[in-house]
C-alpha positions in Angstrom: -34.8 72.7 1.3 -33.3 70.0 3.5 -36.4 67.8 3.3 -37.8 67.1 0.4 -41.8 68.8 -0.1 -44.1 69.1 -2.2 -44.7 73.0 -4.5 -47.8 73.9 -2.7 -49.0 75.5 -6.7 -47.8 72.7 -9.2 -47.8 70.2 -6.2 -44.5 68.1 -7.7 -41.4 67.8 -5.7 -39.2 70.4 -4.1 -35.8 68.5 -3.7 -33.0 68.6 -1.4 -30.7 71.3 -1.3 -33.1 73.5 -4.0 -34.1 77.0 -3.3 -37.6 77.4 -2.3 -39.6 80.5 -1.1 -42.2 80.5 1.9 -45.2 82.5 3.2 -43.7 83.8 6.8 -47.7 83.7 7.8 -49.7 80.6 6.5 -46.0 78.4 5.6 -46.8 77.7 2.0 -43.9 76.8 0.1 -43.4 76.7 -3.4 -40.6 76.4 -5.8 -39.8 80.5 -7.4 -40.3 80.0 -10.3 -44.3 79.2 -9.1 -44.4 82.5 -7.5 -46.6 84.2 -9.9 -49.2 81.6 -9.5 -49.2 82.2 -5.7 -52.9 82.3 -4.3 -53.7 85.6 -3.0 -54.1 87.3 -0.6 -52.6 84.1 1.5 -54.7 82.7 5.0 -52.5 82.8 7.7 -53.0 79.4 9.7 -51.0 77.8 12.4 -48.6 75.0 11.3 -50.1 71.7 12.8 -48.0 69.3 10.7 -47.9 65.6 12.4 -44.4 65.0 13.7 -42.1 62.7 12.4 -42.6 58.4 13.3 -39.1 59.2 14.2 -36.1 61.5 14.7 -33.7 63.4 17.1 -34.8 65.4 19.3 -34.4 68.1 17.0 -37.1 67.2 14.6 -39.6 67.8 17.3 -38.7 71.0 19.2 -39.7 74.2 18.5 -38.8 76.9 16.6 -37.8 79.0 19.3 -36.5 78.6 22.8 -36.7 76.9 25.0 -36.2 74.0 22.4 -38.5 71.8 24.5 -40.5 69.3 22.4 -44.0 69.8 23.0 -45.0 66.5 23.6 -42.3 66.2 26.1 -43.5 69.5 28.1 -47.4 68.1 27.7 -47.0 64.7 29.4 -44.5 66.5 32.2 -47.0 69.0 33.0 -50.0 66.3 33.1 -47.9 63.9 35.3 -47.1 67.5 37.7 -50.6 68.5 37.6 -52.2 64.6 39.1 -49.4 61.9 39.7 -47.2 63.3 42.1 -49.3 61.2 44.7 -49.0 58.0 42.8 -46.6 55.4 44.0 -43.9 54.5 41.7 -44.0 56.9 39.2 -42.3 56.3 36.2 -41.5 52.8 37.7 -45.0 51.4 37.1 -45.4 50.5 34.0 -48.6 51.3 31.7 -51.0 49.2 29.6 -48.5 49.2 26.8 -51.3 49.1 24.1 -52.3 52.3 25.6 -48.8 53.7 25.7 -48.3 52.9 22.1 -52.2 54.6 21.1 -51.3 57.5 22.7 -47.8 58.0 21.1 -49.1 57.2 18.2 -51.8 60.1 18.9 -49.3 62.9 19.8 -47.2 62.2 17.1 -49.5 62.0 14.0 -51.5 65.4 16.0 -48.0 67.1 15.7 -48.2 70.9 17.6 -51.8 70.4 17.8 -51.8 68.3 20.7 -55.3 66.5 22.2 -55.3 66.9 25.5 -53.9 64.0 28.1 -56.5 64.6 30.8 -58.6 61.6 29.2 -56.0 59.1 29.7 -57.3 57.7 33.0 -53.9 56.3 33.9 -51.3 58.4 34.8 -49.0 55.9 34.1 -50.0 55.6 30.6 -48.7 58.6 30.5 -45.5 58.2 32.2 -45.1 55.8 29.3 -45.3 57.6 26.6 -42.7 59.9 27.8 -40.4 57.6 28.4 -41.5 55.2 25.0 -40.8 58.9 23.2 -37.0 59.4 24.7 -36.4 56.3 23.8 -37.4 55.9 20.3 -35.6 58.8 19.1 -33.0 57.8 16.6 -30.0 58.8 19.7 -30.4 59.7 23.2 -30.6 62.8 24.8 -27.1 63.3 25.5 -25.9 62.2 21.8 -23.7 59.6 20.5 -20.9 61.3 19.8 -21.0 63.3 23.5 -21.6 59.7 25.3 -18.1 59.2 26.5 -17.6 62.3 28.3 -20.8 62.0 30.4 -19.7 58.7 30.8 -16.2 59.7 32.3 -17.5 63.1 33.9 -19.9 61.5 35.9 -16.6 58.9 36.8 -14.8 61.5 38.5 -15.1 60.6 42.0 -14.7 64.5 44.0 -17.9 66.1 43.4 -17.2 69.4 43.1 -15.1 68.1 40.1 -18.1 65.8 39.0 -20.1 69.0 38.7 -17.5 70.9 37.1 -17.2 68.3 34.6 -20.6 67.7 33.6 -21.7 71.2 33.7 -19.4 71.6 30.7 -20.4 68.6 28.7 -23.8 69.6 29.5 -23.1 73.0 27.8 -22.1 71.3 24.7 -25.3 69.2 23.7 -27.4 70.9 20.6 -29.5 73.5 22.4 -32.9 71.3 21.6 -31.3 68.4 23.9 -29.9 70.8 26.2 -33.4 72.4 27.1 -35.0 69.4 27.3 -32.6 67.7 29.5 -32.7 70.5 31.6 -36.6 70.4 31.7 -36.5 67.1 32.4 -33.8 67.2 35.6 -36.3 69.8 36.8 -39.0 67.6 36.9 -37.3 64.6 38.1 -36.3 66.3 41.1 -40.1 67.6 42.0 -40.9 63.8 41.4 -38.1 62.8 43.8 -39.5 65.3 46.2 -42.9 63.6 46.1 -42.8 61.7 49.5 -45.7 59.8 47.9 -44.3 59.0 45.0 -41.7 57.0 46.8 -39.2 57.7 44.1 -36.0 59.0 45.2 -32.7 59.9 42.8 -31.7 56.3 42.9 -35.0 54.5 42.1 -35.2 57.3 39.1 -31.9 56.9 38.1 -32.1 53.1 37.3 -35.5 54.2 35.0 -34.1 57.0 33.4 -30.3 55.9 32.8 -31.2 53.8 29.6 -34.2 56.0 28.2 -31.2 59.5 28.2 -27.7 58.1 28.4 -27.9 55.0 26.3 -25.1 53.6 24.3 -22.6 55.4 22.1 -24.0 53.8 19.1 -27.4 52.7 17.8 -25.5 49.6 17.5 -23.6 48.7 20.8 -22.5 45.1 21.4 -23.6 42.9 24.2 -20.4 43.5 25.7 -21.0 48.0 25.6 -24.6 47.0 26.5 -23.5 45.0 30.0 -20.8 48.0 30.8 -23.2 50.6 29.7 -25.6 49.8 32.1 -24.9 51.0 35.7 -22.6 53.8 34.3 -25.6 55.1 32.4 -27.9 55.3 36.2 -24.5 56.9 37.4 -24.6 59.9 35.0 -28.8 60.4 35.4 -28.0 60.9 39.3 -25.1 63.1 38.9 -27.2 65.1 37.1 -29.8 65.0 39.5 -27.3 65.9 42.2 -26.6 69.1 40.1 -28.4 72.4 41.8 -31.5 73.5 39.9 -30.6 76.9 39.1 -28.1 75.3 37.3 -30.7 74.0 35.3 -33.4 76.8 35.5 -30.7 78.5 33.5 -31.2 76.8 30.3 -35.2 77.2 30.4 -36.1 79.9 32.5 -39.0 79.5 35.2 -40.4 77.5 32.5 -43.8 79.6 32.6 -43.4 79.6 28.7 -43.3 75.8 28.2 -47.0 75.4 30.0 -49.4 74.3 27.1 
């Protein structure tokens, strides 16, 4: 056990590090020793357990790959499927009442999703994306890999720029991997949007904060003022990277449609 739960037969405390045994096909855990009290036969049911206030990007992927949060591929496919004719996606802001609802919503829903097609502005949704990356408890590309995207995306020939990142990239955790790689994807279909009038650059500055961050949860003023236009630098290096690059990490991505 890594996080502490509750028997699902005497209903007190399995603790950290303690064996446990679960059902492989309706997930009730119990401590052993409860084993002979098991219910039976057991009801397999799918596991919609709400999601975590907060977390890396871990705690919300899924069990198998590509490690692409749900949440994550559900607003993405929702912003694809009716915003790509909205101007300044990403960059207009939503009703941050709304933003904070729906977050709110997702999270506590956990794989069991309601669907985003109610939320009459697209934006609102843009914002809960971006509200989502940016609450986890580090950014996509990690603390402790922050200073080699940081000097990768420095390196001023690009074929060495690409060389460069293309091997830090390769060293995130496999959840932030996928999901960085999902969204690149994406961002470049936004930045393709003529309508959407939101080139590399424009998404860049959005997007720099939200996944590049700081290289603590901590950072002085003086990281957070030299952080800043380094962290748009390594969002459109990484956009500059070809897409097959990235198509490598998640496939055509016909698995991560809700």
């Amino acid at each position: 056990v890594i996080r502490p739960e509750s028997c699902s037969v005497c209903g007190s405390r399995i603790r950290f590090g303690k064996a446990a045994v679960k059902c492989r096909q309706c997930q009730l855990l119990l401590h052993p020793k409860c084993r002979e009290q098991c219910p039976s036969p057991c009801a397999p049911r799918p596991r919609h357990h709400a999601w975590p206030r907060e977390g890396v990007l871990a705690d919300f992927a899924p069990p198998t790959p590509p490690l692409v949060p749900a949440l994550v591929v559900q607003c993405v496919t929702e912003v694809e499927t009716r915003g790509l004719t909205e101007t300044g996606l990403y960059r207009v802001p939503g009703a941050e009442q709304l933003v904070r609802e729906w977050k709110r919503r997702l999270l506590r829903a956990g794989g069991a999703l309601p669907a985003l097609g109610s939320v009459a502005d697209i934006h609102v949704v843009c914002g809960v994306l971006k509200d989502f990356l940016r609450g986890l408890k580090e950014p996509l590309v990690t603390f402790s890999l922050h200073p080699a995207f940081l000097q990768a995306a420095d390196i001023p020939d690009d074929a060495a720029c690409g060389t460069a990142l293309r091997h830090v990239v390769s060293k995130l955790p496999p959840a932030n991997r996928d999901t960085l790689a999902f969204l690149m994807l994406h961002l470049l279909r936004v930045s393709h949007s003529p309508d959407c009038k939101m080139d590399v650059l424009n998404l860049s500055r959005v997007f720099g904060p939200t996944l590049v961050g700081h290289g603590s949860a901590n950072p002085t003023p003086l990281a957070i003022m030299e952080d800043t236009p380094r962290q748009c630098k390594v969002v459109a290096r990484l956009l500059s990277l070809p897409p097959d690059f990235w198509r490598g990490f998640v496939g055509k991505e016909q698995n991560l449609v809700p």
